[in-house]
N, C-alpha and C positions, 0 to 999 in steps of 0.2 A: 108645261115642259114634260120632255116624258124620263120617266123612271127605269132602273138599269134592264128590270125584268120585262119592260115593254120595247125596250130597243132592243132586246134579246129574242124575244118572238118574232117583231119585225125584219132582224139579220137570219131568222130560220128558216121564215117562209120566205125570202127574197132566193135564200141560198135554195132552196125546194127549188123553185120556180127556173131558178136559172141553169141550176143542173138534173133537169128532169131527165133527162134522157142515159143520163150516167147515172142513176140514183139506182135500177136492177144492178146493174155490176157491182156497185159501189155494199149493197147490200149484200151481193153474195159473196161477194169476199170477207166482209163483217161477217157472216157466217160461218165460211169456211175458218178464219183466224180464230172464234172462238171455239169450235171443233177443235182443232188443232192444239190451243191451249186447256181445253177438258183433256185431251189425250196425252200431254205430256203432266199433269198435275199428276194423272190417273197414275203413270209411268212412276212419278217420283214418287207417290205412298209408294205403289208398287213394292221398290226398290227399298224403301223405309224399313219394310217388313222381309226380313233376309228368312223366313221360314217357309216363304211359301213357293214352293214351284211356279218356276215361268212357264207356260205353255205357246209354243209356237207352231203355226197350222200350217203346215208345208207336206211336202211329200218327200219319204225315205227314196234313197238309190244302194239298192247293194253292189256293190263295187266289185265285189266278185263273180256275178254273175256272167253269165255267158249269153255274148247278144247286144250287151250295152253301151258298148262303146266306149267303155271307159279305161281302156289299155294303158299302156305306157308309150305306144308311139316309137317303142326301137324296131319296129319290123315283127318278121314272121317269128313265133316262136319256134322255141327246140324242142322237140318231138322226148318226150317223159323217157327216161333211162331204167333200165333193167335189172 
């Protein structure tokens, strides 16, 4: 008769065999998800630790400048007063 651990290898290798062809996706997603949960553990020490600066890698817009398109949208403006 067989033993729990030997119908457990033979339910593995069945399941291999039957889903070979799904077994790439099936693992990249297995990967991606633990990424995923490495990145949010990482986020909650992070967060644990209220001392240290977050650093986020983006790019500044000065809002002021001239060129950027970043108006207000009511029209032309009014010519500076004297």
């Amino acid at each position: 008769m067989f033993g729990l651990s030997e119908l457990a290898i033979i339910l593995v290798v069945v399941a291999v065999v039957l889903a070979i062809k799904k077994l790439p996706e099936l693992t990249r997603s297995a990967g991606k998800s633990a990424r995923i949960l490495k990145a949010e553990a990482r986020a909650a020490k992070d967060a644990d630790e209220p001392g240290t600066p977050r650093v986020i890698q983006g790019e500044t817009v000065d809002r002021e400048a001239p060129g950027t398109g970043t108006g207000t949208g009511t029209g032309p403006q009014d010519p500076p007063r004297a």
